[in-house]
py3Dmol code that shows the C-alpha trace and the ligand (Angstrom):
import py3Dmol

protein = """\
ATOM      1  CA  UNK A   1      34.655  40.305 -12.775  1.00  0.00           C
ATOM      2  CA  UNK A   2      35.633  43.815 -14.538  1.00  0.00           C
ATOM      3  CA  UNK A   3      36.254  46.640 -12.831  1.00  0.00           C
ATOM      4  CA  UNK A   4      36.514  50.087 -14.665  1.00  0.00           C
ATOM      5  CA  UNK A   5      39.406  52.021 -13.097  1.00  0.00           C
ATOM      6  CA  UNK A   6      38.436  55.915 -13.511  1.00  0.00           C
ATOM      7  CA  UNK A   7      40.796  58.907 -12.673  1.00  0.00           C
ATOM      8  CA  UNK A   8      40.517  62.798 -13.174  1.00  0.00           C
ATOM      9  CA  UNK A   9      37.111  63.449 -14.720  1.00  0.00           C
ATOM     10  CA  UNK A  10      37.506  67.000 -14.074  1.00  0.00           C
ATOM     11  CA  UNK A  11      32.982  67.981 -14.930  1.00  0.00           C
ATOM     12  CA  UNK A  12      33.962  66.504 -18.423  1.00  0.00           C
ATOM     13  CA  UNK A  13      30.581  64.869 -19.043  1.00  0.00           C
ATOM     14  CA  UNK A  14      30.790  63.926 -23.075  1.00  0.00           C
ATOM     15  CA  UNK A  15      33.814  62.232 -22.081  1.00  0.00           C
ATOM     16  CA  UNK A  16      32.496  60.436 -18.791  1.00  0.00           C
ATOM     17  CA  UNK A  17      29.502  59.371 -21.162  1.00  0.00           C
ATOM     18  CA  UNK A  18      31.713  58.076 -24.006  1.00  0.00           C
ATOM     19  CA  UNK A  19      33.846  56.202 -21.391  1.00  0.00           C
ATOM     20  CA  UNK A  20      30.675  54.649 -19.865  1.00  0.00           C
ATOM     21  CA  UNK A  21      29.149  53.874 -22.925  1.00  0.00           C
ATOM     22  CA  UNK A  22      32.646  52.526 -24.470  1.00  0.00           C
ATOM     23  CA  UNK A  23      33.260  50.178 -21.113  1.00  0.00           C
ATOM     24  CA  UNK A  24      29.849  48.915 -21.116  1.00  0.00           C
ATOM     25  CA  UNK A  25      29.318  45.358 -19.029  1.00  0.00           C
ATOM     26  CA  UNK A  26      31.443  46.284 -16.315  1.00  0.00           C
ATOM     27  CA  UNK A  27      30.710  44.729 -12.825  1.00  0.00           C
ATOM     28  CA  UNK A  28      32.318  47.706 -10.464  1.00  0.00           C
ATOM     29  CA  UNK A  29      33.319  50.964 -10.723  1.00  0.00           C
ATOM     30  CA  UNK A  30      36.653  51.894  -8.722  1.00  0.00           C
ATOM     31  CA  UNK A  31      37.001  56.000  -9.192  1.00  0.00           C
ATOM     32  CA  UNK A  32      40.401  58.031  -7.972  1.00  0.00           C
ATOM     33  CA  UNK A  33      39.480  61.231  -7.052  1.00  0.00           C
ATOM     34  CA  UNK A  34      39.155  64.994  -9.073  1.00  0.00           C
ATOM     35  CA  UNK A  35      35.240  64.187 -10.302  1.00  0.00           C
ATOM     36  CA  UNK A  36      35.632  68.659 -10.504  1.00  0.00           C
ATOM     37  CA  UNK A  37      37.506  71.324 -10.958  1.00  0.00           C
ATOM     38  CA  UNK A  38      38.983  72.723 -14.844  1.00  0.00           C
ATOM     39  CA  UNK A  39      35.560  71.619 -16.687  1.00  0.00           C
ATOM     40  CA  UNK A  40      32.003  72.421 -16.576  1.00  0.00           C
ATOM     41  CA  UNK A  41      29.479  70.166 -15.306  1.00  0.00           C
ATOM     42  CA  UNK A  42      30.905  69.430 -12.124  1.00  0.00           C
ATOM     43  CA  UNK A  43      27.322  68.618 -10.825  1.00  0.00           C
ATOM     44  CA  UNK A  44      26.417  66.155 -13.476  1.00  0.00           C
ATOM     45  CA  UNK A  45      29.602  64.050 -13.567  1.00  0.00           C
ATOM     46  CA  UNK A  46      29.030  63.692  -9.905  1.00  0.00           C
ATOM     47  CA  UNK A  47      25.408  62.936 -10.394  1.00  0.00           C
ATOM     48  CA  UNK A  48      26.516  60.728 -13.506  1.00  0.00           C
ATOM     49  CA  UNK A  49      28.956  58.582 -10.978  1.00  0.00           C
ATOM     50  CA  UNK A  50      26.343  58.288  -8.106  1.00  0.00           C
ATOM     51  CA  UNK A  51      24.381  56.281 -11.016  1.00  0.00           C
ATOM     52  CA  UNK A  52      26.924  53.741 -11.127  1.00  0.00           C
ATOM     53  CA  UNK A  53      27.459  53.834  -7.673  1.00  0.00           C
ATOM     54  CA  UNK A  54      31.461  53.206  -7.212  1.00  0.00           C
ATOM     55  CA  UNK A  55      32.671  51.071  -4.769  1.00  0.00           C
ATOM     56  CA  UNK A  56      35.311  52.770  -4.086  1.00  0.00           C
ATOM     57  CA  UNK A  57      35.179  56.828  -4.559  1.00  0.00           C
ATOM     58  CA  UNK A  58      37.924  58.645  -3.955  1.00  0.00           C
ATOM     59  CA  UNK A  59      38.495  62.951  -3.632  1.00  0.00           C
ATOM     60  CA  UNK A  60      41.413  64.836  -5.575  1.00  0.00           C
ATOM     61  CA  UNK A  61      43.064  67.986  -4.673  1.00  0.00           C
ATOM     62  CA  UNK A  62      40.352  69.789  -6.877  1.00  0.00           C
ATOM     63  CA  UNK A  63      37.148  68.085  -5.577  1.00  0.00           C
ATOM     64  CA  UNK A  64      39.054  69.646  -1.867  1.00  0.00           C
ATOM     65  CA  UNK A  65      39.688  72.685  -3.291  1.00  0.00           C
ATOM     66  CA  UNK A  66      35.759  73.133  -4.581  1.00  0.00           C
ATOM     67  CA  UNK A  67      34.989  72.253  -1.269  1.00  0.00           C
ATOM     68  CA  UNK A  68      36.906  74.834   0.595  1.00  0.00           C
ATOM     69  CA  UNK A  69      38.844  71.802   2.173  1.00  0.00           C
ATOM     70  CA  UNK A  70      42.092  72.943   1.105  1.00  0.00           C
ATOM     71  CA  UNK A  71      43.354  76.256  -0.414  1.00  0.00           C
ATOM     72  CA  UNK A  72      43.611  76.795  -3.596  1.00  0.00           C
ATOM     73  CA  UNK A  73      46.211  79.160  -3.361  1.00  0.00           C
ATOM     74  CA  UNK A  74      48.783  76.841  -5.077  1.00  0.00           C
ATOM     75  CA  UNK A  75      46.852  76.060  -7.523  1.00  0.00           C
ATOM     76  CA  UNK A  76      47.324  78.009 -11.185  1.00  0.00           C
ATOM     77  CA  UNK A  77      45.616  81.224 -11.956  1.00  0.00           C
ATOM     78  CA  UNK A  78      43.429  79.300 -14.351  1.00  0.00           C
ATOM     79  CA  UNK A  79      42.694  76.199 -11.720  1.00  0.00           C
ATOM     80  CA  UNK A  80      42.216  78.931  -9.614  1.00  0.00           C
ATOM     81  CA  UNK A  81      39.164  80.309 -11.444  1.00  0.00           C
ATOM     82  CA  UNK A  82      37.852  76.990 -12.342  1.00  0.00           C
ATOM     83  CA  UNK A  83      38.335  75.999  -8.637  1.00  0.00           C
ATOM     84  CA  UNK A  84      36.141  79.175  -7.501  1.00  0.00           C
ATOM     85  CA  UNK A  85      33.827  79.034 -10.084  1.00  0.00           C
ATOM     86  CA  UNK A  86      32.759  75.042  -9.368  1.00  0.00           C
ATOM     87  CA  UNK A  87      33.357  75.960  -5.406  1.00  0.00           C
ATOM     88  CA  UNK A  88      30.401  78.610  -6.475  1.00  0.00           C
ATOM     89  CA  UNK A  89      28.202  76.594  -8.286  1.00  0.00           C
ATOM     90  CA  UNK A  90      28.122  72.667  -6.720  1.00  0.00           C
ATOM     91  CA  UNK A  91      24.237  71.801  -5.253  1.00  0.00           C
ATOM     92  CA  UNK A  92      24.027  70.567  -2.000  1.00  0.00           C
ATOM     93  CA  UNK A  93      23.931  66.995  -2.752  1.00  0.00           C
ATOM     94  CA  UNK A  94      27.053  67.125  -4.706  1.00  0.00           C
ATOM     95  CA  UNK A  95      28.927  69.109  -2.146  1.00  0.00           C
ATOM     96  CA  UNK A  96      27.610  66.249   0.447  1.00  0.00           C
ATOM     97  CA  UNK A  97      28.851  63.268  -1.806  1.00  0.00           C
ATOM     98  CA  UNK A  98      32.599  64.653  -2.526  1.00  0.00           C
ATOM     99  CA  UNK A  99      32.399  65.999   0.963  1.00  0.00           C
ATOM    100  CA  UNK A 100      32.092  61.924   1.996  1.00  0.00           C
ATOM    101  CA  UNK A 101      35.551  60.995  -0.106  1.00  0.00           C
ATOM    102  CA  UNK A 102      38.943  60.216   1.430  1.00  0.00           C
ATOM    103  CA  UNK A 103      41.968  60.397  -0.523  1.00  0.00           C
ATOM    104  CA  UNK A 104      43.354  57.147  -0.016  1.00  0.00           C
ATOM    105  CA  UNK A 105      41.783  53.214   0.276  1.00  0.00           C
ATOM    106  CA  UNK A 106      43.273  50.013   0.928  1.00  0.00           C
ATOM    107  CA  UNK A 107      40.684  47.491  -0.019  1.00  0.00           C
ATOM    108  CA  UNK A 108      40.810  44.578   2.284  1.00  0.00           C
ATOM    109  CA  UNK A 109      42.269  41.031   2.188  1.00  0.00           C
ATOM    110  CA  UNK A 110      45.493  42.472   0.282  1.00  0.00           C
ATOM    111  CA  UNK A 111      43.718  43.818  -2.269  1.00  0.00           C
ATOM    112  CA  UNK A 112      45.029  47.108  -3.876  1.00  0.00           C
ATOM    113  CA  UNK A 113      45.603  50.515  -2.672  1.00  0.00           C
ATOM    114  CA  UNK A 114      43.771  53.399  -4.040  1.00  0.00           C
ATOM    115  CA  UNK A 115      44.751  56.850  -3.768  1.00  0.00           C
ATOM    116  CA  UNK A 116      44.503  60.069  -5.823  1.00  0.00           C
ATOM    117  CA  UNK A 117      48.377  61.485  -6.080  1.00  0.00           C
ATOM    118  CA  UNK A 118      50.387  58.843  -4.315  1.00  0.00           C
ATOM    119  CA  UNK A 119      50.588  56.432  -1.400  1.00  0.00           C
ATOM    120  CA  UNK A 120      53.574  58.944   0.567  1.00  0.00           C
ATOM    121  CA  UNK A 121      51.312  62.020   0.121  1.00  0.00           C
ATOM    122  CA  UNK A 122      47.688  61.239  -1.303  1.00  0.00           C
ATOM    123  CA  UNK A 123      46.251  64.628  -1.772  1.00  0.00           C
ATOM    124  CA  UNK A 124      49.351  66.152  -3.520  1.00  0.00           C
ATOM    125  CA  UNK A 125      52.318  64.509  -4.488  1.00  0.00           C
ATOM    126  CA  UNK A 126      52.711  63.633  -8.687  1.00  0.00           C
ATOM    127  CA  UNK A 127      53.848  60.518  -9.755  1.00  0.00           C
ATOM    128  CA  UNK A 128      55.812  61.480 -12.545  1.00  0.00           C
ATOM    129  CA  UNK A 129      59.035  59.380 -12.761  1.00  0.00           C
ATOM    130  CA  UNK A 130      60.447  55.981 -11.905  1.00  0.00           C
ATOM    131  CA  UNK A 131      62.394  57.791  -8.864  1.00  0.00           C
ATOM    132  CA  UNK A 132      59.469  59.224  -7.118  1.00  0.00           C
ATOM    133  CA  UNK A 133      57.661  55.701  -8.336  1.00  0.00           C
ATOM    134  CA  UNK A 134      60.272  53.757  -6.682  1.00  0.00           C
ATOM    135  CA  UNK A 135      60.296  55.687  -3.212  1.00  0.00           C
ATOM    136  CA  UNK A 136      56.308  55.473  -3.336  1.00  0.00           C
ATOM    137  CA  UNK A 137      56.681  51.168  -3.470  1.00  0.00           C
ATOM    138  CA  UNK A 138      57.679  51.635   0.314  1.00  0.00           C
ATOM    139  CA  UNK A 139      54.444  53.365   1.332  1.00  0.00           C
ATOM    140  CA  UNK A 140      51.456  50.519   0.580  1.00  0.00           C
ATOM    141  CA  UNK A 141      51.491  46.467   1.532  1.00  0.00           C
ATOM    142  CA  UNK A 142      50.129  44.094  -0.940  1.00  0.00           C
ATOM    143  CA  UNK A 143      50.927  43.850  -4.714  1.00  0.00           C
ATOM    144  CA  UNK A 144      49.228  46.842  -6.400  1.00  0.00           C
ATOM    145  CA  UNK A 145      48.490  50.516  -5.964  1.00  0.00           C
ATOM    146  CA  UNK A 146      46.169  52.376  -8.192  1.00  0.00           C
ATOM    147  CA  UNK A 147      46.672  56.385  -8.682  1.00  0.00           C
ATOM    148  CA  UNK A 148      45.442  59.492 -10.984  1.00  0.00           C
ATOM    149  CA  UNK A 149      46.445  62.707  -9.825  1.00  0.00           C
ATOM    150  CA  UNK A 150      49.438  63.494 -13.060  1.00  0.00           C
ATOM    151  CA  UNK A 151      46.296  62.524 -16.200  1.00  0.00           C
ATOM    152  CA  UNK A 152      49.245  60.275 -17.944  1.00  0.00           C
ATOM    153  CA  UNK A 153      48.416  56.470 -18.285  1.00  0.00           C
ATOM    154  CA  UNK A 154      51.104  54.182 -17.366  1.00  0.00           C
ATOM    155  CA  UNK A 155      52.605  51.596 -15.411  1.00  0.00           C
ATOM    156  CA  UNK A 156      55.431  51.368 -12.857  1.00  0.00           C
ATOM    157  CA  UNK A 157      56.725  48.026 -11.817  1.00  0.00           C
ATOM    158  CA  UNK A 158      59.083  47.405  -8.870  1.00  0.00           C
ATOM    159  CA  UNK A 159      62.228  45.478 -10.475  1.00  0.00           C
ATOM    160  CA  UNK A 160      64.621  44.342  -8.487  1.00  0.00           C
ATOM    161  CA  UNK A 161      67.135  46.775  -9.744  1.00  0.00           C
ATOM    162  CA  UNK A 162      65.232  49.705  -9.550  1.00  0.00           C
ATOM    163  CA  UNK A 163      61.831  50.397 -10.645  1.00  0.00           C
ATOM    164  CA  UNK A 164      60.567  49.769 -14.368  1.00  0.00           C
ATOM    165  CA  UNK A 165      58.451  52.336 -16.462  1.00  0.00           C
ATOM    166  CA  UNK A 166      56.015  50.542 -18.816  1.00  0.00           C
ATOM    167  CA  UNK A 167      54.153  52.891 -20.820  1.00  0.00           C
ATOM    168  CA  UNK A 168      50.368  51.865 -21.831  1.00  0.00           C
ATOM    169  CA  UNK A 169      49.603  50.160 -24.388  1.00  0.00           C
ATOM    170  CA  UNK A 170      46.320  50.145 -25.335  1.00  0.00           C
ATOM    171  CA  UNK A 171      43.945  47.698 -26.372  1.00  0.00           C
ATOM    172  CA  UNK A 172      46.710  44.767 -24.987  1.00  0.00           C
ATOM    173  CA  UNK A 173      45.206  42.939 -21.487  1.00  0.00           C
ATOM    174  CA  UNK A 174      48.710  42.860 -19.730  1.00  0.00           C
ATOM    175  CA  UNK A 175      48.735  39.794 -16.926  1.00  0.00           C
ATOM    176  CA  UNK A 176      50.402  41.862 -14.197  1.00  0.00           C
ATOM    177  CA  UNK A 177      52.046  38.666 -12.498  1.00  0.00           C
ATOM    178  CA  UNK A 178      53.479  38.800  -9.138  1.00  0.00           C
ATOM    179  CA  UNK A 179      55.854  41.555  -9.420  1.00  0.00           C
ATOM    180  CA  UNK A 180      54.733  44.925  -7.127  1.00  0.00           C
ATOM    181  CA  UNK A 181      52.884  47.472  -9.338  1.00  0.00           C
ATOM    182  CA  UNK A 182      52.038  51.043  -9.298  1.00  0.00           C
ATOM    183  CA  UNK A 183      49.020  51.425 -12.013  1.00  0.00           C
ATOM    184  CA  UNK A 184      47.449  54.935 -13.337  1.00  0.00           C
ATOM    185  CA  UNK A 185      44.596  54.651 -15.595  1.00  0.00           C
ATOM    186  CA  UNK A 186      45.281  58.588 -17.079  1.00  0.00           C
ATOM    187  CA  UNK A 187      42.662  60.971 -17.000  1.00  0.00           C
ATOM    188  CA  UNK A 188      38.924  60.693 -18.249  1.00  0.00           C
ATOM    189  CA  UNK A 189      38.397  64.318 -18.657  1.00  0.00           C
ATOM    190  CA  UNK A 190      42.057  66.110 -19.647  1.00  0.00           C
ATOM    191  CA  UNK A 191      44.216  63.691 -20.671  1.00  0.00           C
ATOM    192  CA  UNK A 192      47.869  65.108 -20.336  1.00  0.00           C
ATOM    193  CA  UNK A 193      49.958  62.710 -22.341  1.00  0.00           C
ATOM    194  CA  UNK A 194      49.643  64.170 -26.116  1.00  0.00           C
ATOM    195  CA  UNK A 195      46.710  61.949 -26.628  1.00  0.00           C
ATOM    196  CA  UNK A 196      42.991  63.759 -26.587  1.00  0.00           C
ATOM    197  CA  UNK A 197      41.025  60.943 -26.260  1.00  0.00           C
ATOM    198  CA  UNK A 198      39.207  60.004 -22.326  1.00  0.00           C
ATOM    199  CA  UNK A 199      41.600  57.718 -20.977  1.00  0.00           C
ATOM    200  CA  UNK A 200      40.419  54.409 -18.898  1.00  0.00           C
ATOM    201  CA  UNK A 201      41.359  51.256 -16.952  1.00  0.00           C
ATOM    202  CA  UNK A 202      39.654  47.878 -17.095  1.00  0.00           C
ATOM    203  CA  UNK A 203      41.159  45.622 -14.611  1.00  0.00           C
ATOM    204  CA  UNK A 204      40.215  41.866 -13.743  1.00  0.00           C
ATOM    205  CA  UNK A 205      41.384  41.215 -10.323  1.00  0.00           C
ATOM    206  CA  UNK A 206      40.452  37.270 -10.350  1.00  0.00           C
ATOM    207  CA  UNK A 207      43.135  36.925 -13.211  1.00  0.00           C
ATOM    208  CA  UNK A 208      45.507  39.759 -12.963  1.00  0.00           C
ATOM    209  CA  UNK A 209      45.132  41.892 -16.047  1.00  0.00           C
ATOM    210  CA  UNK A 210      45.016  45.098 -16.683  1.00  0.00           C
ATOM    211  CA  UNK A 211      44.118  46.543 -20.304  1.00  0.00           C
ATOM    212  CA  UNK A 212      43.968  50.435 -21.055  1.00  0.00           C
ATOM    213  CA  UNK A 213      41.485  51.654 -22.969  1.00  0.00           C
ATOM    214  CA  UNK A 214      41.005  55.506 -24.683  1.00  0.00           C
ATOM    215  CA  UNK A 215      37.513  56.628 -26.384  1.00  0.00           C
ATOM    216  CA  UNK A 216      37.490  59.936 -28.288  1.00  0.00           C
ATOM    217  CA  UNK A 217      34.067  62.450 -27.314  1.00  0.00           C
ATOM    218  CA  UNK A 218      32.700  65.508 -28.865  1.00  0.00           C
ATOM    219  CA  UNK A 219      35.266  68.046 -27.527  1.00  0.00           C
ATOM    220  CA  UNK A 220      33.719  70.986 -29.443  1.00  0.00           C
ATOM    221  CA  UNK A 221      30.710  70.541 -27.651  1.00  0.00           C
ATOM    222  CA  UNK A 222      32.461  70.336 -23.942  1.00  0.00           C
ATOM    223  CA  UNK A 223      35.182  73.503 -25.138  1.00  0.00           C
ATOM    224  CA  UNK A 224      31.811  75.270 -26.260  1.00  0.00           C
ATOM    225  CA  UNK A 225      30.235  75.138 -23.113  1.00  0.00           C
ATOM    226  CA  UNK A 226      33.800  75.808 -21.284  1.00  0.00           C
ATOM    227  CA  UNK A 227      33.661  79.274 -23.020  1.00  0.00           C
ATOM    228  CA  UNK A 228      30.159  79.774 -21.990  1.00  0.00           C
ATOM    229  CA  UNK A 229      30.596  79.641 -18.869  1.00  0.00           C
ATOM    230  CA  UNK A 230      33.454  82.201 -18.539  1.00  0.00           C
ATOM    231  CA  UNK A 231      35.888  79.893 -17.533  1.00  0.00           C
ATOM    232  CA  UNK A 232      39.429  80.629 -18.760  1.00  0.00           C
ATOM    233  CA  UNK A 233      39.750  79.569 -22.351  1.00  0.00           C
ATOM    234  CA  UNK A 234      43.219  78.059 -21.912  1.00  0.00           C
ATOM    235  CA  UNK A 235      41.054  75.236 -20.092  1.00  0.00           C
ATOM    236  CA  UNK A 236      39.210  74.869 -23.928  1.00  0.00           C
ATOM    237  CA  UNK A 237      42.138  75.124 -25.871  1.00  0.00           C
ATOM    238  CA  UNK A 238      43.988  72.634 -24.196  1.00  0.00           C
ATOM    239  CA  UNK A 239      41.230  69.597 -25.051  1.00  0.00           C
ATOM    240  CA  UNK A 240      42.192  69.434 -28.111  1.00  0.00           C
ATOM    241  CA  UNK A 241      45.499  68.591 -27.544  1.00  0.00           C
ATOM    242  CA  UNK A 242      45.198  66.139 -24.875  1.00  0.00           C
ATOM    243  CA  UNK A 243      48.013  68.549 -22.992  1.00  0.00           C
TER     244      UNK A 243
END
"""
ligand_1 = """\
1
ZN
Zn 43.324 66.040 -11.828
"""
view = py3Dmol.view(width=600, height=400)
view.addModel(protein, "pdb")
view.setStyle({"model": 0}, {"cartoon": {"style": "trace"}})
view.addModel(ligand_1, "xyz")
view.setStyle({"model": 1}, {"stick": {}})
view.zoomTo()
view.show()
C-alpha cells in the first residue's frame, strides 16, 4: 500500500493538481492540516481533497484562522489579509469540512501520529531544529510522527545521543528501520526550503519507507490569479522562490 503524505496546500490548486497527477496510483491519502490561507482557491483545494477523500484530514493554524477558530492576530500583516480574505470567501460546505478537522491523530494499533505543528503543541509550535525535535520525541507513543506546519521537508530521527537531522533526499525510498522518527513531507503549496517546486511524501507503511518527492506547476498562472484577487503581492513574489 502507498500512502501520499500531504502538508500545507495553502488554496494552491496548480500545485495540488501537479502533485496528484505526479503521485498517481496511490492507495490513501493522509493530509496535515493548512488546505487555506496565503493562496487563492481555498474552496477548490478543499473540494479537490474531498475527491480523494483522505483518511486522515487534519486542520492548520490557517484553516482555524479562516474559520474564526482562532485569532489571527499573530499572524503577519500579509497572513493577516490572506486569512480575512479566505475567512470572507469559503462556501458553506468548505467551511463545514475544515470545520470537522482536529489538529492532531494517532492512528490506531501503533501506527503513526499525525499532527499539523508538533505533537507538544499541534496547532502552533514549529519544528525547526533537532532541539525542539528532540523534546517533541517525548510527546507521541509508537515509532513515527508525521508533521507540516514549518513547509521544509525533512527528517528527524531519535539517536541515542541526541536527535539526528536527515535532510530529504529526493527520489531515494529511505527504509526508516526501527529507530523513532519525526517525518515532514514540506509543503504542497509554498514550499519554504529554497526549492519552488510542490513538495510531497509517499510512504509504505507495510515495509517502512519513506521517499520524498517534489513536482514543479505553473506558478505564473497561480501568482497571476494571487494578484487578481488583491491579495498582498509578497504572497506572489515569494512562489517563485520557494521562500
Ligand atoms: Zn502552513
Amino acid at each position: 500500500m502507498t500512502v501520499l503524505v500531504l502538508s500545507d496546500i495553502h488554496a494552491n490548486l496548480e500545485a495540488l493538481d501537479a502533485v496528484l497527477a505526479h503521485a498517481a496510483g496511490f492507495d490513501e491519502l493522509w493530509f496535515l492540516g493548512d488546505a487555506v490561507g496565503y493562496g487563492p482557491n481555498p474552496n477548490e483545494c478543499v473540494e479537490r481533497l474531498m475527491e480523494h477523500e483522505p483518511t486522515v484530514w487534519l486542520a492548520g493554524n490557517h484553516d482555524w484562522a479562516a474559520l474564526a477558530r482562532l485569532d489571527a492576530s499573530d499572524f503577519n500583516r500579509d497572513a493577516k489579509r490572506a486569512a480575512h480574505w479566505t475567512r470572507d470567501g469559503l462556501s458553506e460546505h468548505v467551511r463545514a469540512r475544515l470545520a470537522e478537522a482536529e489538529p492532531m491523530v494517532a492512528l490506531p494499533d501503533g501506527g503513526p501520529t499525525l499532527v499539523h505543528g508538533s505533537p507538544r503543541h499541534p496547532i502552533w509550535e514549529y519544528i525547526l531544529d533537532a532541539s525542539t525535535a528532540m523534546d517533541c520525541f517525548a510527546y507521541f507513543d509508537g515509532p513515527l510522527c508525521f508533521f507540516g506546519h514549518t513547509h521544509v521537508p525533512v527528517m528527524y530521527e531519535e539517536g541515542v545521543d541526541g536527535t539526528l537531522r536527515l535532510t530529504a533526499e529526493l527520489d531515494e525510498p529511505k527504509p526508516l528501520g526501527s529507530s523513532r522518527r519525526l517525518i515532514n513531507p514540506g509543503s504542497v503549496g509554498q514550499p519554504r526550503d529554497g526549492d519552488p517546486r510542490a513538495s510531497y511524501l509517499l510512504f509504505d507503511p507495510a515495509e517502512g519507507i519513506v521517499t520524498y518527492r517534489r513536482v514543479g506547476y505553473d506558478v505564473a498562472a497561480v501568482q497571476e490569479k494571487i494578484l487578481a484577487a488583491g491579495l498582498p503581492a509578497s504572497l506572489a513574489a515569494r512562489l517563485d522562490y520557494g521562500w
